[in-house]
C-alpha positions as CSV (number, residue, x, y, z in Angstrom):
1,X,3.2,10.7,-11.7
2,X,2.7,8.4,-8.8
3,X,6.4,8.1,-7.3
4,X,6.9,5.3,-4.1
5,X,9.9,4.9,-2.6
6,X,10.6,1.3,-0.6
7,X,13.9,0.8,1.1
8,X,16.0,-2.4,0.5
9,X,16.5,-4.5,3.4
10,X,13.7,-5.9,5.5
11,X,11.5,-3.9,3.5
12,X,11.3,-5.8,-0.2
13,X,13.9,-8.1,0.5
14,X,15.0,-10.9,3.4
15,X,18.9,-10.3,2.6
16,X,20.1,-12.1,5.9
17,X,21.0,-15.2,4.2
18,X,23.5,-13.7,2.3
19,X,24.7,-11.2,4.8
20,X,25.5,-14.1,7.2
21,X,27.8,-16.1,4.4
22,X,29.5,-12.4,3.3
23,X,30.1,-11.7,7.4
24,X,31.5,-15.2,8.2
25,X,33.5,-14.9,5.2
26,X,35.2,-12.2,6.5
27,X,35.2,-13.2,9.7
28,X,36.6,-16.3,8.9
29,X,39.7,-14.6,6.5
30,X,40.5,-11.4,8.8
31,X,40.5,-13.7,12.6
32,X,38.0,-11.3,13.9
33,X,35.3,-12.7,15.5
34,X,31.7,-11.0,14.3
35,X,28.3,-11.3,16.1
36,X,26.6,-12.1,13.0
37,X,23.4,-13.0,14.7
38,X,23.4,-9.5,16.3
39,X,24.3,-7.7,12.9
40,X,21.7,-9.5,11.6
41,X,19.2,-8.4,14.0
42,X,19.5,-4.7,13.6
43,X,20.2,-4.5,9.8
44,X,19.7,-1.0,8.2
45,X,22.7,1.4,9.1
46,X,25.1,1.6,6.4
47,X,27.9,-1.0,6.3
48,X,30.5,0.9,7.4
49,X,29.7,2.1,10.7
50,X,28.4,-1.5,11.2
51,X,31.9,-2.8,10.3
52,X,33.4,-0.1,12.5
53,X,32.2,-2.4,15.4
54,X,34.0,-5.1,14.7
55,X,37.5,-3.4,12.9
56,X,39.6,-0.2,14.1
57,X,38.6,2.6,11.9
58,X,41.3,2.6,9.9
59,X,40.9,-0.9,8.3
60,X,36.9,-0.1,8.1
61,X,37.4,1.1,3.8
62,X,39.8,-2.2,3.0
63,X,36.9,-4.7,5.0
64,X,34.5,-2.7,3.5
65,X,35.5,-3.4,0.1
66,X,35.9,-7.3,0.9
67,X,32.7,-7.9,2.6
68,X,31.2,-6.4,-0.8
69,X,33.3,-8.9,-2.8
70,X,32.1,-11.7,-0.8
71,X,28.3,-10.3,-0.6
72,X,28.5,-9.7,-4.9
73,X,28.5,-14.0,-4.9
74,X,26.3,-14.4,-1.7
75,X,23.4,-12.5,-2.6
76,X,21.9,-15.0,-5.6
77,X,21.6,-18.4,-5.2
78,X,18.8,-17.9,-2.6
79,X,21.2,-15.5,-0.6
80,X,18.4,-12.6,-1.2
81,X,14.5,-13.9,-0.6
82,X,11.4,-11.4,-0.8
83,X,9.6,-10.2,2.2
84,X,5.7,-11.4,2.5
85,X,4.0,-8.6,0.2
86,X,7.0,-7.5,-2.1
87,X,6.1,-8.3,-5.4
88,X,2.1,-7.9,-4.8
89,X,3.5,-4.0,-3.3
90,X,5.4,-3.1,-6.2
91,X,2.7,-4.6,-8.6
92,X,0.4,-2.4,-7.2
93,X,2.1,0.8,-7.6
94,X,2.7,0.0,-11.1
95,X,-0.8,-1.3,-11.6
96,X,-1.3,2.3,-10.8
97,X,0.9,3.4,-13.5
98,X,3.4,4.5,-11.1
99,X,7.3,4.3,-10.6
100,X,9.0,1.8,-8.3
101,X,11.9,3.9,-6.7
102,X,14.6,2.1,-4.3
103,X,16.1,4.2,-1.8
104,X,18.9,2.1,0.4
105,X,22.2,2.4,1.9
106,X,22.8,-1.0,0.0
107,X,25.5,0.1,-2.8
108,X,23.6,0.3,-6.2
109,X,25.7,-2.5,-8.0
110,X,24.5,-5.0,-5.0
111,X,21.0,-3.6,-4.7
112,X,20.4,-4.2,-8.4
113,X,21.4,-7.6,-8.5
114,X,19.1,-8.6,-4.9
115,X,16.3,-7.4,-6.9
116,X,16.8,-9.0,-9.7
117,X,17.7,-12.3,-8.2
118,X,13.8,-12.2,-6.8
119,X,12.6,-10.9,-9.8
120,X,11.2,-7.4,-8.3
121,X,10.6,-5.0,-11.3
122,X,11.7,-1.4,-10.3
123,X,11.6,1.8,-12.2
124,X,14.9,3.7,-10.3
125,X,17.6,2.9,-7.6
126,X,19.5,5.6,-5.2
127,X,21.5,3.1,-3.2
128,X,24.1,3.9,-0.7
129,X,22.4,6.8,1.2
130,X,21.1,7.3,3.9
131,X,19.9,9.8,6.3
132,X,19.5,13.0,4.5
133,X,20.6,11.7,1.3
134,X,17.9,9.2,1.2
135,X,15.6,12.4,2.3
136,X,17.2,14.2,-1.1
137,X,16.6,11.1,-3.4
138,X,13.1,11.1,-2.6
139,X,12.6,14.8,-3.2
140,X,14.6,14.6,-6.2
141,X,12.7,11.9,-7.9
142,X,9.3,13.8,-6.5
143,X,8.0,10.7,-4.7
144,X,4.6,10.7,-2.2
145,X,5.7,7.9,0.2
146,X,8.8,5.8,1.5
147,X,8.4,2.3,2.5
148,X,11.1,1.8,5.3
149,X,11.3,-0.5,7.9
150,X,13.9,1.8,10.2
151,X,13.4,5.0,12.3
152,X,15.8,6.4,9.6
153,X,13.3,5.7,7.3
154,X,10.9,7.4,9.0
155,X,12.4,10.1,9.6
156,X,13.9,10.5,5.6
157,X,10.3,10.7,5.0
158,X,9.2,13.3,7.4
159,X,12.1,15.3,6.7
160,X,11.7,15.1,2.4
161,X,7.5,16.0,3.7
162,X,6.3,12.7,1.7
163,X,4.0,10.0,3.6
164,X,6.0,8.0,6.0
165,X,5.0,4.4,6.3
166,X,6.8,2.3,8.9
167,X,6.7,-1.2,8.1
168,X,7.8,-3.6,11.6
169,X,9.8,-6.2,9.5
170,X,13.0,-4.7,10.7
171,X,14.3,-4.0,14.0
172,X,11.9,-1.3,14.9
173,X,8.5,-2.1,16.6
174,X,5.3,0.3,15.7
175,X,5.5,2.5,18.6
176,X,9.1,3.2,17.7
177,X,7.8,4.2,14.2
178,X,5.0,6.2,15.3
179,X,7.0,8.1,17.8
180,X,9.4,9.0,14.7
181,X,6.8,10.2,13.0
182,X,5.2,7.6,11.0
183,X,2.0,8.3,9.1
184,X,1.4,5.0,8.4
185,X,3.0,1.6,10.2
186,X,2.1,-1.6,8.8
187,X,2.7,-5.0,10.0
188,X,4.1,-6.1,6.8
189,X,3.6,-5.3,3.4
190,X,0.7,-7.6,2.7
191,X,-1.2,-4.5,3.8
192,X,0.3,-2.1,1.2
193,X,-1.7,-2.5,-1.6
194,X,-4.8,-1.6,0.5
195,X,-3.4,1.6,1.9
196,X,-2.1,2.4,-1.5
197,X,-6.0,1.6,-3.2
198,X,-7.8,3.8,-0.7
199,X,-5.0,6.7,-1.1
200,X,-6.0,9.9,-2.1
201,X,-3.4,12.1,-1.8
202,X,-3.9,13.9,1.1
């Protein structure tokens, strides 16, 4: 069975709309000022250790659990949007009668509900890893490839020994992709469904 994994954010989806509205939210409520544009433009790490850059450690669970409240209502509405080559990615995996896995550090719950606010069909989710633990998912659900567009992702795929393919949506330019170990680095995903048509398995 043809497995692919794709990560979340900057990957299949534009999720920086809502982001921005769930960080100024709590920006707004807690008095402590946030970057947002500078969150936005690194987008990837989990939550948490972004939050821990903008609260004391201690009160990282409780805003946390908040920005998640506020992110739940932010993300529809045109608070998630699909990166150029989503849908005509994920077609052509399953056009290949393959499965559409989602590996993110988004928290399943959210990352369910971005996808179906853009309509992206997928076969699995294992949200809220990262790491190794998006390196286990994809060996546990026997996947070939993982579509990221971090150096984490990268370097979950090297590391779970399935095809790394960088994609420089994100905050992480080709070179940085290559030098991590990338197999593959695409521009965007427009080219997907061409590297996936003249794949052979080697």
């Amino acid at each position: 069975m043809l497995v692919v994994g794709f990560d979340l954010d900057m990957t299949l989806i534009d999720s920086r709309p809502g982001v921005r509205v769930s960080l100024n939210a709590l920006s707004t409520e807690t008095g402590v000022p946030i970057d947002v544009d500078l969150v936005l433009s690194r987008l990837g790490p989990k939550l948490e250790d972004e939050l821990a850059e903008w609260f004391p450690l201690a009160d990282v669970p409780a805003m946390a659990n908040r920005y998640r409240e506020f992110y739940w209502d932010a993300c529809v509405d045109g608070g998630t949007l699909l990166m150029p080559g989503a849908r005509e990615s994920v077609d052509a995996v399953r056009d290949a009668t393959g499965r559409v896995l989602i590996v993110t550090a988004k928290a399943e719950a959210h990352s369910r509900r971005c996808l179906e606010e853009v309509g992206i069909a997928f076969d699995e989710v294992a949200g809220w890893v990262w790491g190794d633990g998006k390196a286990d998912a994809l060996r546990a659900h026997d996947a070939i490839a993982y579509v990221g567009d971090t150096i984490a992702d990268v370097q979950a795929a090297v590391s779970a020994d399935v095809v790394a393919i960088g994609v420089t949506t994100g905050m992480h330019d080709a070179q940085q992709m290559r030098d991590a170990g990338a197999d593959v680095v695409l521009e965007s995903l427009t080219a997907f469904p061409t590297w996936l048509g003249a794949y052979d398995g080697s």
